[in-house]
C-alpha positions in Angstrom: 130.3 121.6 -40.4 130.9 123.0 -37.1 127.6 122.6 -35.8 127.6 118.5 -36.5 131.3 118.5 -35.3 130.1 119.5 -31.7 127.0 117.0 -32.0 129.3 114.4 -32.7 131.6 115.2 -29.6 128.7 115.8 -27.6 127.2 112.4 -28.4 130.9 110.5 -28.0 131.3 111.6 -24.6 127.6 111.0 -23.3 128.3 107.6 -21.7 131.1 108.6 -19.6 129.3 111.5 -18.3 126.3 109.1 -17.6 128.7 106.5 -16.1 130.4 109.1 -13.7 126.6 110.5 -12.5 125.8 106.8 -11.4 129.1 106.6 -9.8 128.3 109.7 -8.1 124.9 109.0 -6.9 125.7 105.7 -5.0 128.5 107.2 -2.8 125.7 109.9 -1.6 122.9 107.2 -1.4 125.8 105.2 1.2 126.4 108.1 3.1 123.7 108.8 6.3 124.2 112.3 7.6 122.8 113.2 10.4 120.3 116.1 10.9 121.5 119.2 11.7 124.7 118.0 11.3 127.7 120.1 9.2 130.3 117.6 10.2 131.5 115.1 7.3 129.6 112.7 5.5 131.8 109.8 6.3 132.6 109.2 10.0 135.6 107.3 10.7 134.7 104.0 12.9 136.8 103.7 16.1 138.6 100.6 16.0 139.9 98.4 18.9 143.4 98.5 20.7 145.8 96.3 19.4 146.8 93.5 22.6 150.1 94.5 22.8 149.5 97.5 24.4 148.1 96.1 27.3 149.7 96.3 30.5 152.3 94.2 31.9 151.5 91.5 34.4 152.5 92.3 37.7 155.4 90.7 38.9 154.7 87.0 41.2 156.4 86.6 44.5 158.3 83.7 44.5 159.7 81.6 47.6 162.5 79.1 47.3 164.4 77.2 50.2 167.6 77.2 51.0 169.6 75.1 52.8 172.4 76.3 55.2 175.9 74.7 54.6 178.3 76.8 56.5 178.8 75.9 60.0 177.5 78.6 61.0 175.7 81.5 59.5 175.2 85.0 59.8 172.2 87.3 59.2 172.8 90.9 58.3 170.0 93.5 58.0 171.1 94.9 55.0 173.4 92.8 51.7 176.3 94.2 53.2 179.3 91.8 55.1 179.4 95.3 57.2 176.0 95.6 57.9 174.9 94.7 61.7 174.1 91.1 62.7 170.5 90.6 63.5 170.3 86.7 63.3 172.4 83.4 63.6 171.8 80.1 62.1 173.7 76.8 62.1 174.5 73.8 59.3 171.2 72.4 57.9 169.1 74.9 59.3 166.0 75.6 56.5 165.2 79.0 55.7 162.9 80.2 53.1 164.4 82.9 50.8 162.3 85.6 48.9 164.8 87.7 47.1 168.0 88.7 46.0 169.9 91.3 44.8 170.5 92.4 41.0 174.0 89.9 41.0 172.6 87.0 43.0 175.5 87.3 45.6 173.2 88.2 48.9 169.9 86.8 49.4 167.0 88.3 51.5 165.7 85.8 53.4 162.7 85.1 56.2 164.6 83.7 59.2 162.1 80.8 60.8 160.3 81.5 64.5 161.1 85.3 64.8 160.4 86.7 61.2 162.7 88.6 60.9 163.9 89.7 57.1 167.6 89.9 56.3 170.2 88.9 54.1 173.1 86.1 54.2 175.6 85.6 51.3 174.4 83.4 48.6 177.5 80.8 48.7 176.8 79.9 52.6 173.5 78.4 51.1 172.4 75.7 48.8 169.0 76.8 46.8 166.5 74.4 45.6 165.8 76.5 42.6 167.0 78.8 40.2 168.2 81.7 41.7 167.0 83.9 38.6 163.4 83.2 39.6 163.4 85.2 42.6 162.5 89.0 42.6 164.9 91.7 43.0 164.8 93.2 46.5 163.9 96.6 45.7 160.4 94.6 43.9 159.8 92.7 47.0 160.3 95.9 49.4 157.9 97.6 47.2 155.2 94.9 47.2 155.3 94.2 51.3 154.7 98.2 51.7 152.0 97.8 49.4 150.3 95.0 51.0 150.6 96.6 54.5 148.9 100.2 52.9 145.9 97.3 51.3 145.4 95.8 54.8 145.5 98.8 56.7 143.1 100.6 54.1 140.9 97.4 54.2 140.6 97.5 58.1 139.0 100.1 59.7 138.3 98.9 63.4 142.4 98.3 62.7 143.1 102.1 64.1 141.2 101.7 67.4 142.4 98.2 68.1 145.4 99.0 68.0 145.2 102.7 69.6 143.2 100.6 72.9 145.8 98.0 73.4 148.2 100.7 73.8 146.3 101.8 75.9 145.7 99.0 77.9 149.9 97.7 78.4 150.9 101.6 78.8 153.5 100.0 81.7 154.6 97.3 79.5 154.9 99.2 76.4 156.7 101.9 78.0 159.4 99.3 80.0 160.0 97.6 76.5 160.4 100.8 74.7 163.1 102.1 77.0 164.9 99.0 76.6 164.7 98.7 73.2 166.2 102.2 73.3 168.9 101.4 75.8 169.8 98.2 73.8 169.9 100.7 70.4 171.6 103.7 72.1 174.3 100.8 72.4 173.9 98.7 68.6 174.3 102.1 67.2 176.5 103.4 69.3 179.1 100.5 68.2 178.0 100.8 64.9 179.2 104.4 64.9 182.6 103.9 65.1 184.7 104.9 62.5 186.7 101.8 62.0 190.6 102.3 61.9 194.2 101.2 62.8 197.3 102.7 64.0 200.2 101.1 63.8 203.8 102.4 64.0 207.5 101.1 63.2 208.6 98.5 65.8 210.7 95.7 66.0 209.5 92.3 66.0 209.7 90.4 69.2 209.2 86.9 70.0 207.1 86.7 66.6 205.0 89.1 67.0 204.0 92.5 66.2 202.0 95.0 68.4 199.2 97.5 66.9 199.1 100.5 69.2 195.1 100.9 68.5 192.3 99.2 66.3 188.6 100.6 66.0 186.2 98.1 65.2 182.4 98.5 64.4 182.0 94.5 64.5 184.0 91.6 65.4 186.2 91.3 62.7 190.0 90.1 62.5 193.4 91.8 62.2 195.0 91.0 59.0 199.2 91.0 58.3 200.1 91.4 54.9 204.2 91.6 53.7 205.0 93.6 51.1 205.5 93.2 47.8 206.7 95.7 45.6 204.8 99.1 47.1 201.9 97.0 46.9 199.6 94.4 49.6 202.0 90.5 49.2 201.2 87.4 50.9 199.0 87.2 54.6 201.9 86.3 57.1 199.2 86.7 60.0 196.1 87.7 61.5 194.5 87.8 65.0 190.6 88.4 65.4 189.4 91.3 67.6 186.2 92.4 69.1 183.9 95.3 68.4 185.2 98.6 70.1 188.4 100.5 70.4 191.3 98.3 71.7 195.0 99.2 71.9 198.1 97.3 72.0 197.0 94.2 70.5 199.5 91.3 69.4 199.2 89.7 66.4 201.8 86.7 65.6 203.5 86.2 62.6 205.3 84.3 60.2 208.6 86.1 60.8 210.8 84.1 57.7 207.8 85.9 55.2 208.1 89.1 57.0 209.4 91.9 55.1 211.2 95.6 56.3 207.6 97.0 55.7 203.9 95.1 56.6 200.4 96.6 56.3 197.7 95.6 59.0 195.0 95.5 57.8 191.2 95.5 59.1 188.1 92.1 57.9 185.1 91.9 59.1 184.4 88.0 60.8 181.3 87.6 58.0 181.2 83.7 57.7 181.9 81.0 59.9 182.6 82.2 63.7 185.9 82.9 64.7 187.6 80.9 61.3 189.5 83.1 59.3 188.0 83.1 55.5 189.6 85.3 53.2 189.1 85.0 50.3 185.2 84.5 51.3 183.2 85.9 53.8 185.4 87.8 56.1 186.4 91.0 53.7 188.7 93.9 54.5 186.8 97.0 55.9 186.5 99.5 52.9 186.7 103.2 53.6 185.6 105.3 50.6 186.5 102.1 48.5 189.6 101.3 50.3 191.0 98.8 52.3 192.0 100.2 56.0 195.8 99.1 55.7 197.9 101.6 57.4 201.9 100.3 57.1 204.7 100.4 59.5 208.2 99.5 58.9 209.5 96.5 61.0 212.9 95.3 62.1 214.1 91.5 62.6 216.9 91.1 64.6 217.9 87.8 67.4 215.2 89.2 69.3 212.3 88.6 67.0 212.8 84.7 67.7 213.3 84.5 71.4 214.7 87.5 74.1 214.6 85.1 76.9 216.3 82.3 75.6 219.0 84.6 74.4 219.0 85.8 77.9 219.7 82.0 79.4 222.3 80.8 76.5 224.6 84.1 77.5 224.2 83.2 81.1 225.2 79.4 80.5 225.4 78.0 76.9 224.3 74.2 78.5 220.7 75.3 78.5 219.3 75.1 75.8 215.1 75.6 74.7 214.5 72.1 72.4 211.5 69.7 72.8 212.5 66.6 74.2 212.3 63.9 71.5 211.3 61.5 73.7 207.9 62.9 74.5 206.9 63.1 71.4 204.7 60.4 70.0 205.0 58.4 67.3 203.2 56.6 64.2 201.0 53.9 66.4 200.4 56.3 69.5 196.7 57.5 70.1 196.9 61.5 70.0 194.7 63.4 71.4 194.6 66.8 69.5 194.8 67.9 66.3 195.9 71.4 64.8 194.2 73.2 61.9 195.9 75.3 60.2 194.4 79.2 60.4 197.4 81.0 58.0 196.7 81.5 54.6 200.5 80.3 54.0 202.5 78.0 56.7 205.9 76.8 56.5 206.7 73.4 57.8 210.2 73.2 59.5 212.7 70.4 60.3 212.8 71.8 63.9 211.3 74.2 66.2 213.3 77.3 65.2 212.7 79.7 62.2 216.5 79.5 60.9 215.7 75.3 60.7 214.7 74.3 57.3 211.2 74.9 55.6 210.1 71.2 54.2 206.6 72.3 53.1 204.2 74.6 53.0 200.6 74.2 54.3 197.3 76.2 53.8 194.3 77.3 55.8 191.7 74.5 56.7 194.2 71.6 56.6 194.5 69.4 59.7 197.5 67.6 61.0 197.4 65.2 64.0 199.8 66.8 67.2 202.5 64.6 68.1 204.1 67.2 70.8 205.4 70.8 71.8 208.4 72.3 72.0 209.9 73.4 75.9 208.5 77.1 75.0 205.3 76.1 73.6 205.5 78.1 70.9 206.0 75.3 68.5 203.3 72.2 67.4 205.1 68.8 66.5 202.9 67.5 64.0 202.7 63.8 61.6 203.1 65.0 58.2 202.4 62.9 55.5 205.5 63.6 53.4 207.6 63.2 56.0 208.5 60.0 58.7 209.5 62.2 61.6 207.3 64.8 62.9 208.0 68.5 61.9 207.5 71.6 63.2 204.9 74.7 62.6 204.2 78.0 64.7 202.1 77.3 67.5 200.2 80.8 67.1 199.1 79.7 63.3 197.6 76.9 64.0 194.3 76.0 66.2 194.0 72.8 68.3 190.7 70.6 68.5 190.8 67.8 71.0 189.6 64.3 69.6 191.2 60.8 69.9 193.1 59.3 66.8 195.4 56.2 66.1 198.0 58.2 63.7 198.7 55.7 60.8 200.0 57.5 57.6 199.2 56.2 54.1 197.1 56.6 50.8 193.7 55.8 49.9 191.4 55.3 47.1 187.6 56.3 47.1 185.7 53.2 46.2 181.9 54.2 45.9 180.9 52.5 42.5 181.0 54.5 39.2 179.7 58.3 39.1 179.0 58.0 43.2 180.6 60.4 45.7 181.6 59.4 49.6 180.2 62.6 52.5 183.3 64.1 54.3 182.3 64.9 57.6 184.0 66.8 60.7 184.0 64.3 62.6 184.3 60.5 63.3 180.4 60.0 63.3 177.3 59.7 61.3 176.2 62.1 63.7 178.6 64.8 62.8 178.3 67.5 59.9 178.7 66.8 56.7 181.4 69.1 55.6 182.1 67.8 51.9 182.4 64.9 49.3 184.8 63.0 47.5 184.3 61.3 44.3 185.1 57.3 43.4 188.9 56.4 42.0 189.9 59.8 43.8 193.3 59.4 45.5 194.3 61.3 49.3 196.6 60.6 52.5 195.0 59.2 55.0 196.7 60.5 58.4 194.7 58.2 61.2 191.9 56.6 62.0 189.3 56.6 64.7 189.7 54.5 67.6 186.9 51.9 66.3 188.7 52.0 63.2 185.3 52.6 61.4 186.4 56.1 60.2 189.7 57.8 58.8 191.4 61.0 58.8 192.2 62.4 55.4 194.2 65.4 54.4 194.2 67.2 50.9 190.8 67.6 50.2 190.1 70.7 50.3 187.8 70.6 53.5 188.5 73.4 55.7 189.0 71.6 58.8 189.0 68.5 59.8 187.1 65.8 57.4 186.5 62.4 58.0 185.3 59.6 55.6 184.1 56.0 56.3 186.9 53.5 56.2 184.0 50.8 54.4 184.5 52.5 51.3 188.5 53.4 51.0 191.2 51.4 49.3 194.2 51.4 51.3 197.5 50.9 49.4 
């Protein structure tokens, strides 16, 4: 019994065992080993790299233009308002720009004729593109030194060209250099200054202030802020200065705004020449992050309006300093100057005295036609258009422009046709810059018009300066 037992196990399991040698002998027959070789039987088969680990493209240069809008426009060598000046252009101008930096807000650009590279604040220019397209500037840095290292690698006679022209304009080259230096020894020089102000408590005379000593790296402007609880209040008046160390400067001020304590403080002159832009362009001077604002405690007394006219009343009480009304002009008259307002904040008063009453306030950029001065000249008459009479502002807050205008007061409705928009320009010609636009069914003063009567004078547009528009396409009421 045991004997057939293991017969009959042996014979039940002889087709798997025969099934499992088959098995077996096909792997080996796959397998092709080469001779000699111990390694294993099956080699694994390299297989190729996915395409998503290739490498990146290289970044494209991209060139947009841009179009200058400010009236005039400065060219820094570095994206800094404090940086030095090494360009100028004007309104219009085309320039081609080729980077920016990481927030957009300064643009490198490749000024026309001398190629030079520098930067100019973004909002002085009008892109014809996206400003996102353009490269970083630390990218396009990277690729001009790169393409300078490829050309002068791919050059050899480059070296010896260069090393016999030197040669050849030794003279020349050596003048050159030594002025460059000279004019650098200056630029640098000036540019290391340490900007500051010193000012110390006074009293205010005549409406003005005096700061015993200002350090400026760059033309820049004087700025008077009131106080206003510990803390930098509104601008009451500012005065520009030029690069270098100056003392006892005046700057005028808005004495009614004035408070027992001011700061003075130091901007850079980083937009339009000589206009005051803040906020814009022209931005205080920072000093390890802060402003350079030193303050000084004032006092306003009789004399901070007039000492010499206090002088004449105690010697005879029949003089007295008011414009005569008769020279001052009237709605109808042709004037010949107008007066742009340069303070952030200006009262207008009844007469031409700061104890006279305050009927309005007026802003920076807004132009008035001049109807006169008072005796002193240290008031402007000017036609307001909330009032009949002419009223009174500062004479040292406001700038005068000559031009010739037929003051006529009234309102006005833009009449271009549905969705269109009428050019403001600064002055009373197709000729002159365009300086802003107006859109249809808008509503604004008019304060004159030009002689021809082809162009009028309008106020509360938010132009800074002057801004003209063509009297085809107004609706006077």
């Amino acid at each position: 019994m045991p004997t057939r037992f293991s017969v009959f196990l042996c014979g039940a399991r002889r087709p798997a065992a025969v099934w499992a040698l088959a098995i077996l002998a096909l792997l080996l027959a796959g397998c092709q080993p080469i001779e000699n070789d111990d390694s294993t039987f099956l080699t694994p088969v390299a297989q190729p790299a996915p395409e998503g680990n290739a490498e990146p493209a290289e970044p494209q240069m991209v060139t947009l233009q841009a179009t200058v809008v400010a009236n005039a426009l400065r060219v820094r060598k570095e994206a800094d308002a404090r940086s030095p000046i090494i360009a100028g252009l004007i309104q219009d101008d085309l320039i081609p720009v080729i980077g920016r930096t990481d927030d957009g807000s300064w643009l490198m650009v490749r000024v026309p004729d001398v190629e030079t590279i520098g930067w100019v604040w973004s909002e002085d220019v009008t892109l014809n593109g996206d400003v996102a397209a353009l490269l970083v500037s630390d990218v396009v840095e990277e690729m001009a030194s790169e393409n300078v290292s490829a050309e002068s690698s791919d050059d050899p006679a480059m070296g010896e060209e260069t090393a016999a022209e030197t040669a050849s304009d030794d003279g020349e080259t050596a003048a050159g250099a030594e002025a460059e230096e000279e004019l650098d020894d200056g630029s640098s020089a000036m540019q290391d200054l340490k900007p500051s102000l010193t000012v110390v408590a006074q009293d205010v005379i005549r409406g003005a202030i005096t700061i015993a000593e200002a350090v400026a790296p760059e033309k820049g402007w004087i700025v008077v802020h009131a106080d206003d609880a510990g803390s930098f209040g509104p601008i009451i008046g500012q005065a520009p200065v030029e690069a270098g160390v100056h003392t006892e400067l005046t700057v005028y001020i808005d004495v009614d705004a004035a408070t027992e304590t001011l700061y003075a403080m130091l901007h850079v002159d980083g937009g339009v020449f000589d206009v005051f832009e803040f906020p814009g362009p022209d931005m205080p001077v920072l000093e390890e992050g802060d402003p350079i604002s030193p303050a000084f405690a004032v006092t306003i007394g009789e004399m901070s309006i007039a000492v010499a006219d206090a002088e004449e009343t105690a010697v005879s009480e029949e003089i007295t300093v008011t414009p005569a009304q008769t020279l001052l002009l009237k709605r109808g008259d042709v004037t010949t100057q107008l007066a742009i307002v340069t303070s952030r904040a200006l009262r207008v008063r009844s007469k031409p005295e700061t104890i006279s009453e305050v009927l309005a306030g007026v802003v920076a950029g807004e132009t008035y036609p001049v109807a006169g001065f008072s005796a002193d000249e240290d008031w402007v008459a000017i036609f307001f258009y909330e009032t009949e009479d002419p009223v009174w502002v500062s004479a040292s807050l406001v700038e005068l422009r000559e031009i010739e205008l037929v003051v006529e007061m009234g309102r006005a409705t833009i009449s271009v046709g549905r969705f269109g928009r009428l050019r403001l320009r600064g002055g009373p010609s197709l000729e002159a810059p365009i300086v802003g636009h107006v859109q249809d069914s808008e509503n604004y003063s008019i304060l004159g018009f030009s002689l021809d009567g082809e162009w009028a004078l309008l106020v509360g547009t938010e132009v800074g300066g002057p801004a003209w528009a063509s009297a085809s396409f107004l609706r006077l009421e």
